[in-house]
C-alpha angles and dihedrals in degrees: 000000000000146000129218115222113208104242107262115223120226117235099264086047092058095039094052085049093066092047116090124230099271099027141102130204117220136191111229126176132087099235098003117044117220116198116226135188110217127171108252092228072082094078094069102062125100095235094051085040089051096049086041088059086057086044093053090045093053102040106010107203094323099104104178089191091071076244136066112291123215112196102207148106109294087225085053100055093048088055095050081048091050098056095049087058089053097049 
């Protein structure tokens, strides 16, 4: 007699899972880390190239997240964010 386990995902499973075709997620915060999903037409855009170029300066291609970390202000980020929506 035996029992079938489901099979268990591992973190980075479960975490692609919750990202859309055509989406990243992202870890944005200075001390705490929030995830966000953006769409990854995003990356494109002067504003976002511009905050990748500080990204790239602070942690270079070494993202300890699993995802790409931005190290800056929550608030900052939203209103970036915010100004893409509006273009």
């Amino acid at each position: 007699m035996g029992f079938r386990l489901p099979r268990l995902l591992h973190t980075k499973e479960i975490l692609r899972l919750n990202v859309p075709k055509g989406h990243l997620a992202v870890y944005v915060g200075e001390a705490e880390k929030r995830r966000f999903v953006i769409p990854v037409s995003y990356l494109n855009h002067p504003s976002f190239q511009e905050l990748l170029g500080q990204v790239e300066e602070e942690f270079g291609f070494d993202h300890p997240m699993g995802g790409l970390t931005i190290p800056c202000k929550e608030d900052t980020f939203i209103h970036l964010l915010n100004g893409l929506l509006e273009e």
